[in-house]
Steps between C-alpha positions, in 0.01 A plus 500: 500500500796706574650466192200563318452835705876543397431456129191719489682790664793483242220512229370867668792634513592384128193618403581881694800484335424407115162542488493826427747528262312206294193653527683837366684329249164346374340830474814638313466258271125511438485862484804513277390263237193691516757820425669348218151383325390882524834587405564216173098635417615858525810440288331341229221802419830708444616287248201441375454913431859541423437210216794264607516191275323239620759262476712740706235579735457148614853435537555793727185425731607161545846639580386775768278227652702263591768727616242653756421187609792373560594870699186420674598157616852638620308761727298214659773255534711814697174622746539095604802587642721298214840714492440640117897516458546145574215453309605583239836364473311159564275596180857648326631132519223311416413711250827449336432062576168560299644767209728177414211264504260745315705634257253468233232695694777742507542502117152553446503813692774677383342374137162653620681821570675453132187483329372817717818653362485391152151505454570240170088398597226613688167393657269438113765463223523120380801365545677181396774368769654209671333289218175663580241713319270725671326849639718631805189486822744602729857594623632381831773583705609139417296403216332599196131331411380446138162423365535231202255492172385193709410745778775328710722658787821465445755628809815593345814571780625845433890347487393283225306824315788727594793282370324333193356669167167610475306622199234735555231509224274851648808690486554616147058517543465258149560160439530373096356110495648300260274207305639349170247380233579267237354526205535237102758597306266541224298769655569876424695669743418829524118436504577263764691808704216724389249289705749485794525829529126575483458275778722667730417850402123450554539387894489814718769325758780512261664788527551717203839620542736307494339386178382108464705332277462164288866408303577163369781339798526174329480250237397174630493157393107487441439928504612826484472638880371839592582686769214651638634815765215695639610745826252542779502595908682176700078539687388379106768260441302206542196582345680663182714160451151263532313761301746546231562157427154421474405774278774443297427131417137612387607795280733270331216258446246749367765612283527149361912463615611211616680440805685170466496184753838409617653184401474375875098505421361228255144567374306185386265522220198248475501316188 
C-alpha cells in the first residue's frame, strides 16, 4: 500500500512538473498549425492576384508549409524542456545517416528546384519524358504528375525529369501530325494531292499558317506514299490525326483513286 501511495505521489509531482508544459506545448502546436493554415491561405490569394504560375505557385506553398511546420514542431519539442541545441546536433547527425540513405529523395528536390529554375515545363503543356507521354497535372517538390491520353497518372521523380530529356509539345503552341497515304502508281498525282489538300484545308482545327502540305516522301514497292502534314494546337492533336485520316481515305474514294493493299494483306476473290 505504501508503495502504491509512493508511486501515486511521484505521478503528482510529474504531473506539476510536465504537465503544464505538455498542455502548453499542445496548445502551441494547435494554435500554430491553425497560424500556418491562415497564413499558407493568406499566401496563396497574393499569388493568386499577383498571377504567379501555377506550377510555381504550388511549388512554393508546398515549400513554405512544410518549413513552418517543421519550425512549429521545433518550438514544441523546446517548451517540453528538450535542450534545442542538443537537439539539434542529434537531428544534424541523423540527418546526415538518412541524407546517405535518401539520396534520391534528395535528387528529386534539388531537381524540383531545377525545374522551378528552368521552367523547361509547366502545369498544362504536354510533355513526353522518361518514356512517357502526357499533360503535366502537377509539380511537386519531389515529383512531377502527368495525365496520359488513357487518362492515367503517371508520377514522374523530379531527378529523373531534371537529368533526362524532355520534349514539350504546348511550347512552340502548334503541333504538325504526320500521316502518309499510299496511293497506285497508275493514279494521277497531282489530282491525288489536290484532294489531300482540300481535305485538310476544309477542317477548321488545322491551322492555316503554317500551311498544310501534301509532297510525295516515297516510292514504295506497291505505291507512291504521300505525306500528309497538317499543323494544329497539341489540345487538337488527336482529333486532327483520327479526323484526317478518315477524311482522307473517303475523298480519295469519291475521287475514284486507289489506295493500294500491302503485300502483307491477301484479298480472296470468290470464284
Amino acid at each position: 500500500m505504501e508503495k502504491a501511495q509512493e508511486w501515486f505521489n511521484y505521478g503528482i509531482e510529474l504531473a506539476k512538473e510536465f504537465g503544464p508544459k505538455l498542455i502548453t506545448a499542445i496548445l502551441i502546436y494547435i494554435i500554430g498549425s491553425w497560424v500556418i493554415k491562415k497564413l499558407i491561405s493568406s499566401v496563396k490569394k497574393v499569388m493568386s492576384k499577383s498571377k504567379y504560375d501555377e506550377s510555381l505557385q504550388k511549388f512554393l506553398l508546398n515549400l513554405i508549409t512544410w518549413s513552418l511546420k517543421v519550425f512549429l514542431i521545433i518550438i514544441v519539442i523546446s517548451r517540453l524542456g528538450v535542450d534545442v541545441t542538443t537537439f539539434a546536433a542529434v537531428i544534424a547527425a541523423a540527418g546526415l545517416a538518412v541524407g546517405l540513405a535518401l539520396q534520391g529523395s534528395l535528387s528529386n528536390f534539388a531537381g524540383g528546384v531545377l525545374i522551378m529554375i528552368f521552367r523547361p515545363y509547366k502545369i498544362g503543356d504536354v510533355i513526353e519524358a522518361q518514356g512517357i507521354l502526357g499533360v503535366v497535372k502537377e509539380i511537386e517538390i519531389f515529383t512531377t504528375k502527368l495525365t496520359t491520353p488513357e487518362n492515367k497518372l503517371a508520377i514522374v521523380p523530379n531527378g529523373a525529369m531534371a537529368n533526362g530529356n524532355i520534349i514539350n509539345y504546348t511550347a512552340e503552341g502548334m503541333m504538325r501530325v504526320d500521316i502518309t497515304i499510299g496511293i497506285g502508281y497508275d493514279e494521277n498525282i497531282k489530282n491525288a494531292k489536290e484532294v489531300l489538300l482540300g481535305v485538310l484545308t476544309s477542317n477548321p482545327k488545322i491551322m492555316k499558317d503554317p500551311a498544310p502540305s501534301v509532297n510525295v516522301s516515297q516510292l514504295g514497292e506497291s505505291s507512291v506514299d504521300l505525306a500528309v502534314r497538317p499543323y494544329c494546337t497539341p489540345e487538337d492533336y488527336w482529333d486532327v490525326y483520327f479526323a484526317t485520316l478518315e477524311n482522307c481515305k473517303l475523298a480519295l474514294d469519291d475521287a475514284g483513286i486507289e489506295i493500294p493493299y500491302p503485300h502483307s494483306v491477301e484479298i480472296k476473290k470468290e470464284g
